[in-house]
VOGU-3710 file (C-alpha; in Angstrom, 3 decimals, decimal comma):
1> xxxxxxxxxx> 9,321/-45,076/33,938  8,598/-47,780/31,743  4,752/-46,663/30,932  2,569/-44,276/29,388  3,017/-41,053/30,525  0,336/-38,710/30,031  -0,242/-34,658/31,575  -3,670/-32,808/31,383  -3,395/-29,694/32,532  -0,607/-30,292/34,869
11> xxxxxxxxxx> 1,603/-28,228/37,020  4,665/-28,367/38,328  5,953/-27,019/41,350  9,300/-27,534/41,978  12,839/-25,607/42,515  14,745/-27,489/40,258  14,965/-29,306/36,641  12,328/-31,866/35,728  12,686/-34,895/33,930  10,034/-37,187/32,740
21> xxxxxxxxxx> 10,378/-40,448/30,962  9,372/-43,925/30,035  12,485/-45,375/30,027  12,822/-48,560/31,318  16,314/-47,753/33,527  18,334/-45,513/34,628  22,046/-46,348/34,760  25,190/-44,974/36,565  28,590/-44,517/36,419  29,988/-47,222/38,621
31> xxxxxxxxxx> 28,042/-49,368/35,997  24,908/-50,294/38,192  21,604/-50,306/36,936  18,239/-49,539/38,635  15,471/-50,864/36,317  11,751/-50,068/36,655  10,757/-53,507/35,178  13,099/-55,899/36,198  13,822/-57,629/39,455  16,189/-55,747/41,719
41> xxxxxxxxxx> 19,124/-57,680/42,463  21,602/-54,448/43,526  20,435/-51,634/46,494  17,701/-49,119/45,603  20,220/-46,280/47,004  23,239/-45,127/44,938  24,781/-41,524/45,710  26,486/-42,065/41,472  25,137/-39,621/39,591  23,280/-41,002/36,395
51> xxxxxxxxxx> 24,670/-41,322/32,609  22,287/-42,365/30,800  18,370/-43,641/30,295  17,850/-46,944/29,286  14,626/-47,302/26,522  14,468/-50,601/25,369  11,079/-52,432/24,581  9,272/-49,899/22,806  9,088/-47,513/25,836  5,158/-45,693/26,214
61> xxxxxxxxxx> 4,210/-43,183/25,056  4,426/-39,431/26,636  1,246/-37,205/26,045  0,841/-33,475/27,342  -2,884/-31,867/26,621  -3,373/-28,515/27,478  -4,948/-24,930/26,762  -3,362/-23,285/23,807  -0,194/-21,013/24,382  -1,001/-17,425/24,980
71> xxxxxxxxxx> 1,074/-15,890/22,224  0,626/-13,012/19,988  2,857/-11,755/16,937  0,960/-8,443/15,976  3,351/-8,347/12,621  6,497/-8,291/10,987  8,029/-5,763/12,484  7,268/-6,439/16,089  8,725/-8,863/18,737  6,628/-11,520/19,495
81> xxxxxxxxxx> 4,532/-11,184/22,565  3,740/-13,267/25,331  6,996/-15,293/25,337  8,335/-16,327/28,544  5,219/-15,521/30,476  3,164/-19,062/29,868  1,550/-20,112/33,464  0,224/-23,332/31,872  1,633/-26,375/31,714  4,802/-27,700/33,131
91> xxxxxxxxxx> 6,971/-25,041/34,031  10,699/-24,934/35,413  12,467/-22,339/37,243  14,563/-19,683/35,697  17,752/-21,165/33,935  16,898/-25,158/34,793  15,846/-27,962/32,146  12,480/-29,058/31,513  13,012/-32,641/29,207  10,564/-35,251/28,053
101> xxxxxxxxxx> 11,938/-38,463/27,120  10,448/-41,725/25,963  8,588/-43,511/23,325  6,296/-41,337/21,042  5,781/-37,719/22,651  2,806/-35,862/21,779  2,213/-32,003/22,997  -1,992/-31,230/22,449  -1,869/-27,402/23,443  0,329/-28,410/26,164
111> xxxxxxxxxx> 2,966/-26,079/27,629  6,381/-26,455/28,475  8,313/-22,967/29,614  11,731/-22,958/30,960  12,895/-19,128/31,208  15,917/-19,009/29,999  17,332/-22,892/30,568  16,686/-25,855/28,571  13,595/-27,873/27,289  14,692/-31,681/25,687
121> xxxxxxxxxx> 12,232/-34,070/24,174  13,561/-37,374/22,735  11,513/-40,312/21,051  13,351/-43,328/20,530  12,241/-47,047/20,777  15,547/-48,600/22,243  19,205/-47,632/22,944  20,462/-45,196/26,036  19,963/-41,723/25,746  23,660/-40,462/27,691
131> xxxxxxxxxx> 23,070/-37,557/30,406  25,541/-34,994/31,140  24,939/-32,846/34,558  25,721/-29,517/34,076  24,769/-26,556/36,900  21,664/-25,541/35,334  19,986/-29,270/34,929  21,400/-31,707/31,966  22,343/-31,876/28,662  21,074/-35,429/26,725
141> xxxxxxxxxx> 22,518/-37,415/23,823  21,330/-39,299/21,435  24,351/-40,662/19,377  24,243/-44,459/20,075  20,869/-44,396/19,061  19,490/-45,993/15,486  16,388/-46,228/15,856  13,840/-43,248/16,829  10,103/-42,491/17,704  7,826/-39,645/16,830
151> xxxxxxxxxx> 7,035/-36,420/17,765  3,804/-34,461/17,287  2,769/-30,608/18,115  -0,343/-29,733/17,688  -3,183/-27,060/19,167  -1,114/-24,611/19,193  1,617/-26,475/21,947  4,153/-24,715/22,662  8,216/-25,239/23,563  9,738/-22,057/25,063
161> xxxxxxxxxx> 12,525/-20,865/26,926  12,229/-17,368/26,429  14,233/-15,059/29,045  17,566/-14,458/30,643  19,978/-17,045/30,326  21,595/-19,544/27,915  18,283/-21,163/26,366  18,235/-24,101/24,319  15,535/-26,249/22,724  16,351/-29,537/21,181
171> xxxxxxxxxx> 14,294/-32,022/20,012  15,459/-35,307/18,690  12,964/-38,153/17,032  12,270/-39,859/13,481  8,861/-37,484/12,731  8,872/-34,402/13,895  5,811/-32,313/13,425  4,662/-28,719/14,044  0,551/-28,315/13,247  -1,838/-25,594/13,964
181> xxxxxxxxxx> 0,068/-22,800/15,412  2,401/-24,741/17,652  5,873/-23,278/18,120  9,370/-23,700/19,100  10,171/-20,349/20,743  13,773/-18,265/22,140  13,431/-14,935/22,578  16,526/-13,757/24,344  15,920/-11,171/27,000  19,303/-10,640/28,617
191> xxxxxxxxxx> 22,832/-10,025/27,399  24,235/-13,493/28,146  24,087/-15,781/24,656  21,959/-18,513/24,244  22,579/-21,461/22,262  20,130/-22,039/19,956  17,418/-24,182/18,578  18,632/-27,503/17,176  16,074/-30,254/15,877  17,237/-34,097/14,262
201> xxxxxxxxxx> 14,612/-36,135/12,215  15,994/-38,798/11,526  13,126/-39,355/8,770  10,806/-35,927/8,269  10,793/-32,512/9,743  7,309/-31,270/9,059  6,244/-27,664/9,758  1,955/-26,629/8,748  -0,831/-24,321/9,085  -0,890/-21,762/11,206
211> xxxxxxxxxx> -3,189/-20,585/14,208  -6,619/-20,703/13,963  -6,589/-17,027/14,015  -4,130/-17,184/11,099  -1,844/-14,845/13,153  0,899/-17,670/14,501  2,771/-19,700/12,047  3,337/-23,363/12,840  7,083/-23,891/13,443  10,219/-21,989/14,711
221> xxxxxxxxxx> 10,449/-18,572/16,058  13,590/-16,925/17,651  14,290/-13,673/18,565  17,098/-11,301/20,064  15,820/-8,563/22,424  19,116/-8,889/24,265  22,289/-10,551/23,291  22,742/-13,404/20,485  20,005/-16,198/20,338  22,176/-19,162/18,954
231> xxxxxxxxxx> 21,586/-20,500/15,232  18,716/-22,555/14,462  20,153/-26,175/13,335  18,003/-28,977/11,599  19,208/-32,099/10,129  16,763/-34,694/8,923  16,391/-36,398/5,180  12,989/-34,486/4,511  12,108/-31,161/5,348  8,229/-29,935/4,654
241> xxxxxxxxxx> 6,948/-26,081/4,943  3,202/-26,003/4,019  0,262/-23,986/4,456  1,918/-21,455/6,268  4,324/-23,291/8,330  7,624/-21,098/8,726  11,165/-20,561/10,603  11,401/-17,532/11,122  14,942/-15,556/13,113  14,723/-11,424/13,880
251> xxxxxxxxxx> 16,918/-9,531/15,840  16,022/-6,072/17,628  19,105/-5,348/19,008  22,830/-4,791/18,201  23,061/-8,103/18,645  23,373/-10,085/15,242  19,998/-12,132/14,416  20,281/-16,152/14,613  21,677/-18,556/11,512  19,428/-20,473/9,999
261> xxxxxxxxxx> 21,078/-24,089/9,020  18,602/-26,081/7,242  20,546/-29,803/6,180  17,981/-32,394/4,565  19,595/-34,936/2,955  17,018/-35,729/0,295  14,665/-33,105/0,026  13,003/-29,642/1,404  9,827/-28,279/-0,251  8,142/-25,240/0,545
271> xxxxxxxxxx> 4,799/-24,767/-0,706  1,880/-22,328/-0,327  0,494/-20,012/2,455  -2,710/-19,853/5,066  -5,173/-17,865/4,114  -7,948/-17,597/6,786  -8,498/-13,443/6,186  -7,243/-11,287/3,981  -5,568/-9,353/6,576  -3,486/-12,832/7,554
281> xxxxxxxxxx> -2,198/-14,607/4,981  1,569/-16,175/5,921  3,585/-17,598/3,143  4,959/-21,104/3,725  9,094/-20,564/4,052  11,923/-19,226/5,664  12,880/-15,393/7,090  15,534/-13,606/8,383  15,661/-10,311/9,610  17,135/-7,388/11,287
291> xxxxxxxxxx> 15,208/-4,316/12,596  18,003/-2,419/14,516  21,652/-2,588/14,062  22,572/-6,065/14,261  23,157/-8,161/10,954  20,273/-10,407/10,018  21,383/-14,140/10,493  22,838/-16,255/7,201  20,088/-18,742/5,885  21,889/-21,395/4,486
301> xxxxxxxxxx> 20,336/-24,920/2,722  21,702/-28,014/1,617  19,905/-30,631/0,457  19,433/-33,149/-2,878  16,478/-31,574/-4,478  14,792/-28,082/-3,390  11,588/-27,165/-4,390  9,405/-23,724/-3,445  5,813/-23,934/-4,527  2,921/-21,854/-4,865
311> xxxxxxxxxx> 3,656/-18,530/-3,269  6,274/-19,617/-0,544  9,236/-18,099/0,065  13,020/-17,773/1,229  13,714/-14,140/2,392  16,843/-12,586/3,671  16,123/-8,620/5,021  17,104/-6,055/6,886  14,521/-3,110/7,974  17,005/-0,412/9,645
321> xxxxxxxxxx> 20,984/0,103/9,480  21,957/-3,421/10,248  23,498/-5,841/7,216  21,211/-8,382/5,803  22,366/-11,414/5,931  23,157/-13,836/2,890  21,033/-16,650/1,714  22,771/-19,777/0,366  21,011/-22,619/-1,232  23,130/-25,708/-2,516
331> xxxxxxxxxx> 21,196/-29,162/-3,819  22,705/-31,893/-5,189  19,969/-32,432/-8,059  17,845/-29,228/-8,309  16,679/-26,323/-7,543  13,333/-25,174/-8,619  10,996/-22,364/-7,693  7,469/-22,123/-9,071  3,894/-20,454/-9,198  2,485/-17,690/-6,547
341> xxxxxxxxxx> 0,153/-17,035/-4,477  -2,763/-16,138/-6,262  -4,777/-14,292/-3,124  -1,980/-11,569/-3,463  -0,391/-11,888/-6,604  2,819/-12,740/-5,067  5,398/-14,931/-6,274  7,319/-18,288/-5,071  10,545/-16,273/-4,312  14,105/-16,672/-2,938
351> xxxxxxxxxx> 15,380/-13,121/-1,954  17,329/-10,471/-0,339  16,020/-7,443/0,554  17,082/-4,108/1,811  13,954/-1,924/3,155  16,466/0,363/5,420  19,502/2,206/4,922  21,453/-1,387/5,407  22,897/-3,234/2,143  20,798/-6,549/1,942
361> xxxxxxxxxx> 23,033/-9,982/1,797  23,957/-11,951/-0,997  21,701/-14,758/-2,925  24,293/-17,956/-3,911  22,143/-20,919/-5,615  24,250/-23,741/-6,565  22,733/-26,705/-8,079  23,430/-28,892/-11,321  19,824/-27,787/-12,624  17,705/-24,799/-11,971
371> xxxxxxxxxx> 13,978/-24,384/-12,706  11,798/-20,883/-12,486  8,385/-21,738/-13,998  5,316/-19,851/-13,836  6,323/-16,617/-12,214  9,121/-18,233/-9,781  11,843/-15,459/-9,016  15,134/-15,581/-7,754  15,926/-11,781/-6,607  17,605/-9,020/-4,800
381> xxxxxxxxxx> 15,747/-5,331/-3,747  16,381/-2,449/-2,173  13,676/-0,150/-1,204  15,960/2,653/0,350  19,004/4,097/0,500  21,280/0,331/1,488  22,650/-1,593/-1,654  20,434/-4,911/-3,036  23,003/-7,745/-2,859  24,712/-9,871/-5,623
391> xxxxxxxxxx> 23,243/-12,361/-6,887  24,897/-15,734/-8,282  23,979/-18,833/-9,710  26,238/-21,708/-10,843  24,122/-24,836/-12,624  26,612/-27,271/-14,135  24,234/-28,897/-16,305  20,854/-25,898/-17,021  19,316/-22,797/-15,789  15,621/-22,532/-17,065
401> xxxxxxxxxx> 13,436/-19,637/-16,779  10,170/-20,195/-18,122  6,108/-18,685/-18,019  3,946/-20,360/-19,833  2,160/-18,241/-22,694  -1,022/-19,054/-21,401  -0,951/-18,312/-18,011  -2,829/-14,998/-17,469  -0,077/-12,482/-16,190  -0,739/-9,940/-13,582
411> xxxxxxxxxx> 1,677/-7,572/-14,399  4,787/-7,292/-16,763  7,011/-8,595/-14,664  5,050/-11,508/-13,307  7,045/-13,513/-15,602  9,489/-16,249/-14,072  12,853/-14,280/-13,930  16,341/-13,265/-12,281  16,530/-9,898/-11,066  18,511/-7,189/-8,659
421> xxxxxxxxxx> 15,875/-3,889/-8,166  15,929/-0,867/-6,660  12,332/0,773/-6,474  10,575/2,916/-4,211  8,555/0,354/-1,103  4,973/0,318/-1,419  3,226/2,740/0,698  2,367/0,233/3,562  6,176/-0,351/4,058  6,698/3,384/4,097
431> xxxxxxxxxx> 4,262/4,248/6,869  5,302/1,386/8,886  9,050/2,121/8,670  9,104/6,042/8,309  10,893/5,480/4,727  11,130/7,940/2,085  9,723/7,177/-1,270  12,914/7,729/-2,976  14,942/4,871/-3,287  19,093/5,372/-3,522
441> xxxxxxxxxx> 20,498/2,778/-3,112  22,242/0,624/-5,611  21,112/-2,577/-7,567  22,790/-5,343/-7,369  24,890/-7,532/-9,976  23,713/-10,851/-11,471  26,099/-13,758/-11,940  25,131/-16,732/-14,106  27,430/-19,670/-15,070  26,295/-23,178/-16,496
451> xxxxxxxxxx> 26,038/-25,390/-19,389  22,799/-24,429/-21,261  20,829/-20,972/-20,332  16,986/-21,107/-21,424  14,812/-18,086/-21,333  11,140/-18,398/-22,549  9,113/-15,541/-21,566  11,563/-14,614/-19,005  13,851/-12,129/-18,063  16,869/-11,749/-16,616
461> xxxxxxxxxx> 16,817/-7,939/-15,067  18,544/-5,078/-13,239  16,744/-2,284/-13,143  17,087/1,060/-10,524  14,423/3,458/-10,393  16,330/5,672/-8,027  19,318/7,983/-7,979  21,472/4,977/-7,949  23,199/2,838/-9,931  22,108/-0,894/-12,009
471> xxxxxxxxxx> 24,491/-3,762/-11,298  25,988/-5,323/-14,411  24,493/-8,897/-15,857  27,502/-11,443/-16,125  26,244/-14,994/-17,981  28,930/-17,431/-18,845  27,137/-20,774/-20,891  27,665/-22,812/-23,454  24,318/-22,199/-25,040  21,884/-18,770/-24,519
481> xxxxxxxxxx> 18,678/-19,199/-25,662  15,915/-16,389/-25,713  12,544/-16,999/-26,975  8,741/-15,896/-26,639  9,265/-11,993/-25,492  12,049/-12,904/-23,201  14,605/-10,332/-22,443  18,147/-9,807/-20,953  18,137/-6,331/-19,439  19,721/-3,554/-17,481
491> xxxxxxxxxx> 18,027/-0,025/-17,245  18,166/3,096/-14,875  16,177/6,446/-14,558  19,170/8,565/-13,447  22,621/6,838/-13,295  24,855/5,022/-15,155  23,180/1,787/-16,751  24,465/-2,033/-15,715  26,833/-3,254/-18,321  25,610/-6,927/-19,901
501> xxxxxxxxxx> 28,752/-9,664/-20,570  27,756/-12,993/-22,377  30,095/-15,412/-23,123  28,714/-18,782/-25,161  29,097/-20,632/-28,036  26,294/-19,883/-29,505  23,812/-17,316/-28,835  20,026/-18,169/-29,468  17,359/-14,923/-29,883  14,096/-15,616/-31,262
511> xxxxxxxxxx> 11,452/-12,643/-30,446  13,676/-11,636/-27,704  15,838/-8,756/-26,770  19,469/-7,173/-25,077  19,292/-4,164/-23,518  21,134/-1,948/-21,511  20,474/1,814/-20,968  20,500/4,748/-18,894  18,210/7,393/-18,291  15,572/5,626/-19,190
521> xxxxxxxxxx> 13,419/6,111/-16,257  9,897/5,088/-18,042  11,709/1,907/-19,355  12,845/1,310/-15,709  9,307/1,242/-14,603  7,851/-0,204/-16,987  10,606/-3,292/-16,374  9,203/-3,732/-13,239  5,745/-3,985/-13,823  4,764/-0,425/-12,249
531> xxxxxxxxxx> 2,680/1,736/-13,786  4,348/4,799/-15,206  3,775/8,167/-13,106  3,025/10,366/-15,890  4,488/13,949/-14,409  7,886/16,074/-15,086  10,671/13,815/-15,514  13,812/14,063/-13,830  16,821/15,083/-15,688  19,593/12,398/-15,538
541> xxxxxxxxxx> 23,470/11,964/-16,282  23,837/8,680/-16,373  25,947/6,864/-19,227  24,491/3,858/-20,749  25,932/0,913/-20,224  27,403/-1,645/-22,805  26,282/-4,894/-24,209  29,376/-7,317/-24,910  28,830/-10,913/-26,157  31,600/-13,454/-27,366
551> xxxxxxxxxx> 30,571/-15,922/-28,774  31,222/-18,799/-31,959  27,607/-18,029/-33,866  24,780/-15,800/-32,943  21,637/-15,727/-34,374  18,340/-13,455/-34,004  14,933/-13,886/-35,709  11,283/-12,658/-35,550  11,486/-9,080/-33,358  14,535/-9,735/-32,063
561> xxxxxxxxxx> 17,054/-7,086/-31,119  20,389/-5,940/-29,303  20,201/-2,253/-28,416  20,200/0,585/-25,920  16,579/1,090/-25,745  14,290/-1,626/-24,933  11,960/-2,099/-28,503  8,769/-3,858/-26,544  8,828/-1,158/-23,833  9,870/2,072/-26,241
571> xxxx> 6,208/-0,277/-27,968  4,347/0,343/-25,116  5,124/3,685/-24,294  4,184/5,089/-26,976
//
């Protein structure tokens, strides 16, 4: 207490929980106080259990260096391995706490594994952290604290209480930073509930790169195997995904998948992917997931201003018969979503996706401006036989969807746009998951309300390949505005077509189009980019569906129409 504190390749070898820390004093509940600095004025003895950790004085530092964790996540669709197991490092017994407390605490590959119990780490330069025995170690708070330290991860480190038992990992400072593959890991074994992953930065929550190997994303991973995990909770004022860097939640099991509660006060961005082989490129962002019964976990944001860059991503999915869960993204300023990933050719994306015979969750987006630029895409899929979810937005001031004309598009739909699909999975998926390449399931409906909607060279789409039915396209505005090939759009191969409502004041269209049919199974490709399969065509009954707009004044100029069959696609199919 009261210095640096620094672990290479430690062990520990105890039967209990283990506490470390550079706090200056440790004080009781009969109000004594033994200090590690000061002279002692009061016995060394007390049988009163401790309350609290004294840091005052800019308390040391705490430094753990160490091999790099032993973990593997062979893809997707597969638990992560190794969790648990780790032998290096400190290391507590089954179901006790393993906490680090102090100044600024820095993990370099270093290890810290508590099976199912409890792993703290705290920076803070002065004020008493307030300890609370429980029967499985302690439980540490941080509330009469202002003013915190920083915490670094790096070398692949790793935090895990992986196992059987009520884990929980918290970790409280002003910088909190994940780097090269290090992770915060529960994967729940047992049936018994756990309780989660919660992280405070009081200033930045940082979370980039990825394993040298590219195979390990920097940042949070939990997992159900067994019963619930617990949500994942953060709460700082920024909140930074790059190159890579993810929090990720799956569940196996019946059990439902863990929440993902992301609360920055002034800001998240997530931006980019790794790319260190073709074979492992991770996008930057946030995923939830079910692969068995359970429902995937809610991913829910709030923040002032979000911003997805550059091929990242916020994904919602379920790969089986369990509910996806929904994704909900509120900012007080704006929302905006832009470029892709140009390795791939995929786009910055929020989504919700059903790859199984589960309906995916809802997308909500509220914000007083949204921005999709350059191929950014809000959306909802199915690639089976569940229902793609609804998807709303409600901008009090603008929602606008944008591509510039001279960026070089990869395929039709690689322009910036709001859609609800249902198409057949690409043939990796299908392998993987056993799916049939006939898709069923129905799209889902598109909500819009705000002041002024701007479309140029975008689209605003539902579009079902399948048996199933489109969703219907419901904008309320002020002002619609279509320009530069941009199109509002709802078209099937064999059901009935998605009915369009538009209510404005005035309605803009200028080289643009309305569409809504049924049927139409070469416009429905051709909507979403994939190239037409040129053999019999199925026979559908499907009725159209209609196109009503109320509004004050419309206008239309240039190649502009409002019909049943889409002019720029009936163009290119010829």
């Amino acid at each position: 207490m009261g210095c640096n504190y620094k672990c290479s390749n430690a062990r520990l070898d105890i039967g209990g929980s283990f506490l470390g820390s550079t706090a200056n004093s440790l004080k009781f509940a009969d109000g004594k106080e033994f200090n590690a600095t000061a002279s002692q004025t009061t016995p060394l003895l007390t049988v009163n259990v401790p309350v609290g950790l004294g840091l005052d004085n800019n308390p040391g530092e705490i430094r753990v260096q160490g091999s790099a964790n032993n973990l593997a996540i062979p893809s997707l669709f597969t638990p992560v391995s190794g969790a648990g197991t780790s032998s290096k490092g400190l290391r507590v017994l089954s179901g006790k706490t393993l906490a680090l407390i102090g100044g600024n605490i820095a993990l370099e590959g270093g290890n810290l594994t508590a099976p199912g119990g409890r792993v703290e780490l705290g920076s803070a330069s002065d004020g008493t952290v307030s300890i609370k025995p429980t029967t499985s170690g302690w439980i540490f708070g941080y509330q009469d604290l202002q003013n915190f330290k920083n915490i670094f991860m790096s070398k692949q480190a790793l935090v895990d209480t992986s196992g059987f038992g009520d884990s929980a990992i918290q970790l409280v400072g002003k910088q909190i930073s994940f780097t090269e593959g290090s992770v915060a890991l529960i994967q729940n074994q047992g049936a018994q509930a756990g309780s989660g992953i919660n992280i405070q930065a009081s200033n930045l929550l940082q979370l980039s790169g990825t394993s040298p190997d590219g195979t390990i994303p920097s940042g949070i991973e939990i997992e159900t195997l067994g019963g619930s995990a617990g949500d994942v909770v953060v709460s700082t004022k920024y909140l930074s995904f790059e190159d890579g860097g993810a929090i990720n939640s799956k569940t196996f099991t019946e059990a439902n998948a863990s929440n993902i509660l992301l609360n920055a006060s002034e800001s998240i961005e997530v931006k980019g992917f790794s790319f260190i082989k073709p074979t492992a490129s991770i996008a930057s962002g946030v995923g939830s997931y079910t692969f068995s019964t359970g429902t995937s976990g809610k991913i829910v944001i709030n923040t002032s201003q979000f911003t997805a860059l550059d091929g990242g991503t916020i994904t919602s999915g379920t790969f089986s018969t369990g509910t996806g869960g929904d994704l909900i993204i509120s900012a007080d300023r704006s929302v905006e979503l832009s470029g892709f990933n140009p390795i791939f050719s995929s786009p910055t994306q929020a989504s919700v996706v059903a790859y199984g015979s589960g309906n995916s969750g809802d997308l909500k987006i509220t914000s007083p401006q949204v921005r999709l630029y350059n191929t950014g895409i809000i959306a909802s899929y199915t690639f089976s036989s569940g229902n793609s979810g609804k998807v709303t937005i409600e901008a009090s001031n603008f929602v606008d969807v944008t591509t510039p004309t001279n960026i070089e598009a990869l395929s039709y739909n690689s322009m910036s746009g709001i859609g609800s699909y249902a198409v057949s999975p690409p043939p990796s998926i299908q392998q993987v998951l056993g799916l049939s390449s006939e898709v069923s399931g129905a799209a889902g409906s598109i909500k819009i309300k705000t002041g002024q909607f701007s479309l140029s060279n975008g689209s605003v789409t539902v579009s079902n390949l399948g048996t199933g039915s489109a969703g219907n396209i419901d904008i309320d505005a002020n002002i619609v505005s279509l320009k530069n090939n941009s199109s509002i759009s709802a078209a099937t191969a064999l059901a009935d077509g998605g009915n369009i409502f538009i209510r404005a004041n005035y309605v803009q269209l200028l080289d643009s189009i309305i569409s809504a049919s049924a049927n139409n199974w070469q416009a429905a490709y051709h909507l979403l980019g994939i190239e037409f399969p040129y053999s019999l065509a199925p026979t559908g009954t499907g009725n159209g569906g209609n196109v009503n707009i109320n509004t004050t004044l419309l206008t239309g100029s240039g190649n502009s129409s409002i019909k049943g069959e889409h002019p720029l696609l009936a163009e290119r199919l010829k």
